[in-house]
C-alpha positions in Angstrom: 15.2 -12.4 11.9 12.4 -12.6 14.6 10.6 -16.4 14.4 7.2 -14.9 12.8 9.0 -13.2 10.1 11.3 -16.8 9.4 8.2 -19.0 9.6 6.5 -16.6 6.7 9.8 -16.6 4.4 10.0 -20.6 5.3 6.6 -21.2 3.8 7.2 -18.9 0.5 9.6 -21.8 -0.5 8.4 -23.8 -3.5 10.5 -26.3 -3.1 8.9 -27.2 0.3 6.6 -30.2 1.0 3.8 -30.5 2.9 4.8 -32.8 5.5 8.3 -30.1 5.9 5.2 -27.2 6.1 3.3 -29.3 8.7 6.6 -28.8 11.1 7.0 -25.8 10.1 3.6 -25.1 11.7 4.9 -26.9 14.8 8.1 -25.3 15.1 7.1 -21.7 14.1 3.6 -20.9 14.8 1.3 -18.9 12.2 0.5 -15.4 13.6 -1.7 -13.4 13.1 -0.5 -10.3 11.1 -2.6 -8.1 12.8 -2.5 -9.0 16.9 0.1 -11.1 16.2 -1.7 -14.2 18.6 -1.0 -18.0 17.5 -3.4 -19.1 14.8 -3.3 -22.9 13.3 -2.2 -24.0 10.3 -5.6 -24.3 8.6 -7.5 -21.5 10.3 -6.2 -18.5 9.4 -8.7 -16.2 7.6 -6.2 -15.1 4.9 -3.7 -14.3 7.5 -6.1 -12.9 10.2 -7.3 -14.2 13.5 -11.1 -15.2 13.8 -11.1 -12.1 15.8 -9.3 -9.6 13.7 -10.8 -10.4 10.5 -14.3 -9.2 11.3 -12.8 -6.3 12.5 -10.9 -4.9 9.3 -12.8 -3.0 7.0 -12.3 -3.8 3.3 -13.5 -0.9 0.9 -14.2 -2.5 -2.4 -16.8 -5.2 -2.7 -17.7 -8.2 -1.3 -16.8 -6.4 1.7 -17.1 -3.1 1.1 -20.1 -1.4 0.5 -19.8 2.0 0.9 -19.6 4.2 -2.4 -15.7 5.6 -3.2 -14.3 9.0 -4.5 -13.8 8.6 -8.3 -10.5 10.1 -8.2 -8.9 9.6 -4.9 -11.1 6.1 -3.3 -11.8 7.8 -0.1 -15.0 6.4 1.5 -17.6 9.2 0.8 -20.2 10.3 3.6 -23.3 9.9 2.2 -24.8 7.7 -0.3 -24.3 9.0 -3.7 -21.2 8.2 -5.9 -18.9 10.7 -7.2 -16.6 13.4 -6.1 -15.0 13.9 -2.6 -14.6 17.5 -1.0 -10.9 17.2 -1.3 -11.0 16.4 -5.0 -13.3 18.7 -5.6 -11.2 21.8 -4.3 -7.9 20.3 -5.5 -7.7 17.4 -8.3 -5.1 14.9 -8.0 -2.4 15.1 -10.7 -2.4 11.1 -10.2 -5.9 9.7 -12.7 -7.1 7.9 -10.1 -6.3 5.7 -6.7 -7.9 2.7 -5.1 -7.4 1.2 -1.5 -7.7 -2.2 -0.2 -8.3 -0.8 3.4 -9.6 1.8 5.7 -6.8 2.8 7.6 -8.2 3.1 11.1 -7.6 1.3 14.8 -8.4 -2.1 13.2 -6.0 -1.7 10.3 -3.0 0.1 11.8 -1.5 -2.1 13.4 -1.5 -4.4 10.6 0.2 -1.7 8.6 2.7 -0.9 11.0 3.6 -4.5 11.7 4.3 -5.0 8.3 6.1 -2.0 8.0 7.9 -1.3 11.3 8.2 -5.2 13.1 9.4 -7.4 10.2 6.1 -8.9 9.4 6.9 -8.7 5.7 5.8 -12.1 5.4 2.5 -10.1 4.7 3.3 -8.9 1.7 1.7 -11.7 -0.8 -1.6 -11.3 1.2 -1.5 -7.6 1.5 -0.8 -7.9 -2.6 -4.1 -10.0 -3.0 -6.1 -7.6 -1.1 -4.8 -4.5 -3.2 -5.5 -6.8 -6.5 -8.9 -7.3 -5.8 -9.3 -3.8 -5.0 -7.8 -2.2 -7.7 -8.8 -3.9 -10.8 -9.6 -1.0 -12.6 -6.3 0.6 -12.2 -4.2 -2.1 -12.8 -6.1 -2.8 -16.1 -3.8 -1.8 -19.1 -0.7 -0.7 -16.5 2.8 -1.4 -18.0 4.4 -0.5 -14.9 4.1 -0.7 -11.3 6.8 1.8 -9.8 7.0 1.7 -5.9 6.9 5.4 -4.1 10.6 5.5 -2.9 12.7 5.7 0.5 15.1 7.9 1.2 18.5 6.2 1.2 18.4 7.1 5.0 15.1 5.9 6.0 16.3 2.5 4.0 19.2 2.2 5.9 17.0 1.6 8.7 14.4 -0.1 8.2 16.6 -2.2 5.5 13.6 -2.8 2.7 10.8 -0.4 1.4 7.6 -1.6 2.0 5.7 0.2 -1.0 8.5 -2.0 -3.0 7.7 -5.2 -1.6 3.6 -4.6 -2.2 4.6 -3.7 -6.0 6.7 -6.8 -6.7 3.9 -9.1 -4.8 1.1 -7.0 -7.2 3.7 -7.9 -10.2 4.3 -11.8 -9.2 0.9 -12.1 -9.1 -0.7 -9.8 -12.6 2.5 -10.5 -14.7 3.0 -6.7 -14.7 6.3 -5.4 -14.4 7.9 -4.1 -11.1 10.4 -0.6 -11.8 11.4 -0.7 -7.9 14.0 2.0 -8.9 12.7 4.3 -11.4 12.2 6.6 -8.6 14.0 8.2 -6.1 13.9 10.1 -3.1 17.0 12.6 -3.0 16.1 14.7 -0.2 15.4 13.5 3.4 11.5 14.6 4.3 11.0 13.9 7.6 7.6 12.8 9.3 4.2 14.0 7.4 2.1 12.6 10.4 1.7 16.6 12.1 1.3 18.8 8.5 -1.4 19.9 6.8 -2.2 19.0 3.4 -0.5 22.3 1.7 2.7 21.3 4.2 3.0 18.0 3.1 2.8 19.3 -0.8 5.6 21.8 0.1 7.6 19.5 2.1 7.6 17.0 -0.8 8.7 19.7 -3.2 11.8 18.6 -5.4 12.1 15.2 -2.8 11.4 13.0 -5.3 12.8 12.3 -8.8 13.1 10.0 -11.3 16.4 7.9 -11.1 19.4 8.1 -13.5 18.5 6.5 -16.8 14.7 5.5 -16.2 13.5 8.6 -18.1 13.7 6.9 -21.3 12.3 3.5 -20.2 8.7 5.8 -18.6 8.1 7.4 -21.4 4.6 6.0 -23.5 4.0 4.0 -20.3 0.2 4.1 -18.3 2.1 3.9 -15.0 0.7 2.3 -11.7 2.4 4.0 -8.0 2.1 1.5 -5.3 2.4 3.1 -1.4 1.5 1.2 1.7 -0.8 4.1 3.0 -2.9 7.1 1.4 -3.6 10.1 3.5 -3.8 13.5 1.7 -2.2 12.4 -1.8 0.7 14.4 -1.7 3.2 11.6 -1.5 1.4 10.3 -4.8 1.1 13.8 -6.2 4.9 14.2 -6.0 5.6 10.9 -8.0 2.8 11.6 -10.3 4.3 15.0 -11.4 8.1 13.1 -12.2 6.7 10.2 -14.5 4.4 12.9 -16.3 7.8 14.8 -16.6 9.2 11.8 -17.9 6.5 11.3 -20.5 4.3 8.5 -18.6 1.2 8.5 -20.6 -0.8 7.8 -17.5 -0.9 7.5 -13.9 -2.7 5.7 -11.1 -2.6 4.4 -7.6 -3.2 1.3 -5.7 -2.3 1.3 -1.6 -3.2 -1.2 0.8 -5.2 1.5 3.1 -6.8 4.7 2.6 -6.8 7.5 5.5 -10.9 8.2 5.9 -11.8 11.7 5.2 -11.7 15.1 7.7 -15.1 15.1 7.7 -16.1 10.8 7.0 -18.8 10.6 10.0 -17.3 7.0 10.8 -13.8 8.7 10.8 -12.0 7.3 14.4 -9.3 8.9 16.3 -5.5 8.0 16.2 -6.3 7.1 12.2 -3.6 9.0 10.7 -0.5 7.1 9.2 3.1 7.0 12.0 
């Protein structure tokens, strides 16, 4: 286990005291989650360098300022409120989705450090963020069910981070965490170069709902939790297997949102590794 990723699992300890965290600081520095550069014990802006966390943009308020989809929670271009271009052409079979992000150069390494370098000592901030941000979805939820792995992909990278986000979410609402209701049963391979219709098509029968969770969906207003949002397939494909199950409802809540084709502050290299 690298130092950064011990030092964060260290802390999460309740048993600890503070003069045990105090050399904990001293033995294994605080990083910051996003650069990863040496931050002290008491200056951390929730988990962010003075420099990074200026940097990050938050799309729900107090930070956030800009007006959202109503169904998907994309930043929209202009001014007014309502429907993006997407939505409009296509509605999401999910009721709704809300980010705590925009997924850009400022955010992506943040979400692949989590994701891809251990930093999973991120996940009880990262969980905060997505509470604030998604109030209005995780009102009324029964269930937060993580979008699934493929056994493969698991293997590999040895935990789901979409799992770890919905039992942080759960550990801090009370709502319960289904972190195997679904399943992926066929290896999908890389979205990062498809289209929207390709990534619908390449998720086609990829996801399911595991052996003996139908029963235990059904009646429930369902929450998916994912690390990143980019064209809603992903989402789309869980959204259709608890509806099949008999979920009564179903929303979204990532921890970043890919900006839209045609966002005016959309930057390059934003899309999701």
């Amino acid at each position: 286990m690298k130092a950064s990723a011990a030092s964060g699992l260290l802390r999460g300890l309740h048993f600890l005291t503070h003069p045990l965290a105090v050399m904990l600081d001293w033995a294994l520095p605080r990083r910051c989650l996003r650069c990863g550069v040496s931050v002290s014990g008491g200056a951390p802006l929730a988990g962010l360098c003075p420099d990074c966390w200026p940097q990050v943009r938050f799309l729900t308020p107090p930070f956030g300022t800009r007006p959202l989809c109503a169904c998907c929670g994309v930043p929209l271009g202009g001014v007014e409120s309502g429907v993006c271009s997407a939505c409009t052409r296509q509605k999401p079979r999910f009721r709704r989705a809300r980010a705590a992000l925009l997924y850009d150069e400022i955010s992506k390494p943040l979400v692949l450090r989590f994701k891809q370098a251990d930093r999973t000592e991120g996940a009880a901030l990262f969980a905060a963020w997505m509470v604030r941000a998604g109030g209005e979805v995780l009102e009324g939820a029964d269930l937060l069910v993580p979008v699934p792995l493929h056994r493969l992909r698991l293997l590999g990278r040895q935990f789901n981070q979409a799992a770890l986000l919905a039992q942080a979410i759960g550990r801090q609402t009370g709502i319960p965490t289904a972190p195997t209701a679904l399943q992926r049963i066929r290896a999908t391979g890389s979205q990062k170069q498809r289209s929207r219709a390709e990534r619908r098509r390449n998720l086609r029968h990829a996801i399911s709902v595991a052996p003996g969770w139908a029963g235990q969906l059904a009646g429930k207003h369902i929450v998916v939790v994912d690390d990143v949002l980019t064209s809603g397939a992903t989402l789309d494909a869980c959204t259709t297997c608890l509806l099949q199950a008999g979920a009564t409802s179903v929303q979204a809540l990532v921890l970043a949102r890919v900006p839209a084709p045609d966002d005016p502050e959309r930057q390059i290299g934003a899309r999701p590794d």
